[in-house]
N, C-alpha and C positions, 0 to 999 in steps of 0.2 A: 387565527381564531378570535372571535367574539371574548374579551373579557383574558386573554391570555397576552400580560404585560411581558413576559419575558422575552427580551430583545433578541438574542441571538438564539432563539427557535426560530424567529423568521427565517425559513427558508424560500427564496424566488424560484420558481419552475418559470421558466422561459421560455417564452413561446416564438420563436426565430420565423421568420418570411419562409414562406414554403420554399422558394426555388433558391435562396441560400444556404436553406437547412440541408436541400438535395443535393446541391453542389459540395457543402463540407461533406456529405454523408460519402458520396460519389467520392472524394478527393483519399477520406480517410478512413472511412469504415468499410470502403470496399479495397480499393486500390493499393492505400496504405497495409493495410494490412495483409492483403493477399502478399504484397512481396515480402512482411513481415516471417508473414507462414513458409515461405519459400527455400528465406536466407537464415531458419531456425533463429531471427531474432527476440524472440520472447519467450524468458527463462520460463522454467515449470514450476517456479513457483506463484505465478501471476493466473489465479481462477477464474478470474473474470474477462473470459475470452469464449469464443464459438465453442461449442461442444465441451465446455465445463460449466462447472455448476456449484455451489455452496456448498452442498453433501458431499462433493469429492474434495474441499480444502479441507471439510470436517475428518474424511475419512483419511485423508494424508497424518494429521493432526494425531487421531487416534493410533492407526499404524504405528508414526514414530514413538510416541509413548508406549506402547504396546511391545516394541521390539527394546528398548530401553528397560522396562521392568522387567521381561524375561533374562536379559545380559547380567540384570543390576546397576545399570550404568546411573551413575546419579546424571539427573536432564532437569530443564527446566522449560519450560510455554511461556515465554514471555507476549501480554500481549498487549499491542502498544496502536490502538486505533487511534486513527487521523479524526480531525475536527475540519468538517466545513470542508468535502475532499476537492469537490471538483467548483467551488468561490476560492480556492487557496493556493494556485498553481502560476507562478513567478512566470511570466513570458521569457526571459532572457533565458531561463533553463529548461523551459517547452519549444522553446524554435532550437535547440542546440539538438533536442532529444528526437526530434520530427525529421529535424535532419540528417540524425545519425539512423534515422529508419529510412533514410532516400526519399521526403518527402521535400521539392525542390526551395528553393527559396520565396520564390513567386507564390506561390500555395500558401507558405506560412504566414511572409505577409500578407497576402488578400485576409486570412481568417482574422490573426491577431491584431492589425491593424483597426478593423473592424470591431471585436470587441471592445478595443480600446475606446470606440469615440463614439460607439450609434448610441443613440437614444433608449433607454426605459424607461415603460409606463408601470407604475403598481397597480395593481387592480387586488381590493382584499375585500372582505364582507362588508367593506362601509363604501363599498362604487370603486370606480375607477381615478386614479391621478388624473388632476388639468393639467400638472407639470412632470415633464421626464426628468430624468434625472442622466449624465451623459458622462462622459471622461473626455477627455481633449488629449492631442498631441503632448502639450506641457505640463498635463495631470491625468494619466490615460487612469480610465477601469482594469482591472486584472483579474484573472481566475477565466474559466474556460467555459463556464453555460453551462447550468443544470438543465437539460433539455437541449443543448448542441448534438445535433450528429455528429457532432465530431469530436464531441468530452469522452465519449467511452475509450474509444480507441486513444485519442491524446493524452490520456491518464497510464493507458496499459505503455505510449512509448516512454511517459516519463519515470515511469516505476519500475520499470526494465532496465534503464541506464542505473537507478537507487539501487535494485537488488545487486545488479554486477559489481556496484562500487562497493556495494554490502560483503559482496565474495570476498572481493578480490583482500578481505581483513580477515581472510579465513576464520569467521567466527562456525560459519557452517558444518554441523555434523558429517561425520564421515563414517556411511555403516556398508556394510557389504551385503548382499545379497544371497541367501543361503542357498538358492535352488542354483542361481543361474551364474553368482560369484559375483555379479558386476558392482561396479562402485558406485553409492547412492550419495550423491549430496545437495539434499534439498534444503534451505538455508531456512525456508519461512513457507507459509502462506499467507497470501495475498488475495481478498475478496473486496473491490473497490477500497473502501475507508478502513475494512477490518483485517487486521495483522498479527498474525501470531509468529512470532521466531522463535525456530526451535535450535536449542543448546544444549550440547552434549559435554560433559566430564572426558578430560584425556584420559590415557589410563595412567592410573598411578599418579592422576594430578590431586592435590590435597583438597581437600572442601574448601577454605578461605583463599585458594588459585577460586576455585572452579567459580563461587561467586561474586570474586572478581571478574570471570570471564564473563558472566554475567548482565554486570552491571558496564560494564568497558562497550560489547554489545550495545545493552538498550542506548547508550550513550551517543556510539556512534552510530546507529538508527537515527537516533532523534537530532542531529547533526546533519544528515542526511536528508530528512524532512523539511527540515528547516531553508538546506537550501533547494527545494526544491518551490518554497514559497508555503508549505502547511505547517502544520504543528499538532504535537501530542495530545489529544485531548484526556487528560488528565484522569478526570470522572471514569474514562472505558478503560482505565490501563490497568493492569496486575502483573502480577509473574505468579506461575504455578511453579514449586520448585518440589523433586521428591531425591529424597537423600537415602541412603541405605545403611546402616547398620545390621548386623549379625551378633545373632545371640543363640548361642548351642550351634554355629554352623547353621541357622536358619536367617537366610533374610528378610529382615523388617524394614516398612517406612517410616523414616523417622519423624514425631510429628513438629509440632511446630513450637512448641517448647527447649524445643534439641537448636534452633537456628540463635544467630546472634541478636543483639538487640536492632543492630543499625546493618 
């Protein structure tokens, strides 16, 4: 924008060669992922896929909350959005992630190789650049193209491999389902950049365990982020936390006077 100095609101939308864009798009937004859907490789906590939507990570969000204050379970929303999602994605841990979705090596190379070294032109409200600006083999570009046919899906394989790695430190809630009994354990939602992980109190764990478990989480999230090539952006992050105390055998929220200092 005209008169707007701050630097890292520049955002690039990229405008790719049409018949490369159609080839990534061909390579991973159809094929990729169709064997993705196949081999149930992409967790449910991951919204940003065919036939979901923002209101359904809202309304996963809500539910868990929802089912936590009727329990009483003390839970917390931590949410812990990305900066810069899809300029912030490490190649060495996007061709590991591509590949663990069966997408071959040849493919990976031809894409990132390619981001790595083509040319960009800026074009802002003052004309367009004389000069591009490039990466080379011995100082490549990184991050995957705002405007790639092939960031949406490339982002869903590498945030798939973060969530599992996220499981597998069983921070994730564990509720059961009252109609049907099955076991639910939805760890987070995931809307491109936007993250919320939901955390739930064991039973009979003390408040100072529980945010510890907490903060051990956002930790190892942001750990995970990290190597993934992005990072926390600061600014969008909080924790919702609701604590329970009883008084007369009634349960109350406790507010936020009740929590520690640090």
């Amino acid at each position: 924008e005209r008169g707007n100095i701050i630097i890292d609101k520049l955002r690039a939308i990229c405008l790719f060669e049409a018949d490369f864009n159609w080839v990534l798009k061909k390579i991973y937004a159809q094929r990729m992922m169709d064997n993705a859907r196949k081999h149930d490789l992409v967790p449910p906590e991951i919204f940003a896929t065919a036939g979901q939507s923002a209101p359904d990570a809202t309304m996963a969000k809500v539910m868990f909350t929802d089912v936590c204050r009727t329990k009483h379970r003390n839970h917390a929303v931590a949410s812990v959005d990305l900066g810069q999602c899809y300029d912030a994605v490490a190649h060495g841990f996007c061709s590991l992630a591509l590949q663990a979705f069966g997408v071959p090596i040849k493919a990976v190379t031809l894409m990132l190789l390619t981001l790595q070294t083509m040319n960009f032109w800026l074009k802002t409200v003052f004309g367009e650049a004389d000069k591009p600006f490039r990466g080379s083999i011995d100082d490549p570009c990184y991050g995957i193209g705002q405007g790639a046919g092939s960031a949406p899906p490339t982002y869903t394989a590498v945030f798939s491999v973060a969530v599992t790695a996220y499981k597998e430190k069983d921070f994730h809630p564990t509720l059961w389902g009252a109609i049907t009994g099955c076991l639910l354990t939805l760890a987070a939602a995931l809307f491109v950049d936007s993250t919320d992980l939901f955390l739930l109190a064991d039973n009979d764990q003390t408040e100072e365990d529980f945010l510890c478990k907490v903060q051990a989480a956002i930790t190892f999230w942001g750990m995970i982020v990290l190597a993934t090539g992005g990072y926390l952006k600061q600014s969008k992050c909080q924790v919702g936390l609701v604590r329970f105390r009883f008084v007369d055998g009634e349960a109350k929220v406790k507010t936020a006077r009740y929590l520690p200092k640090f």
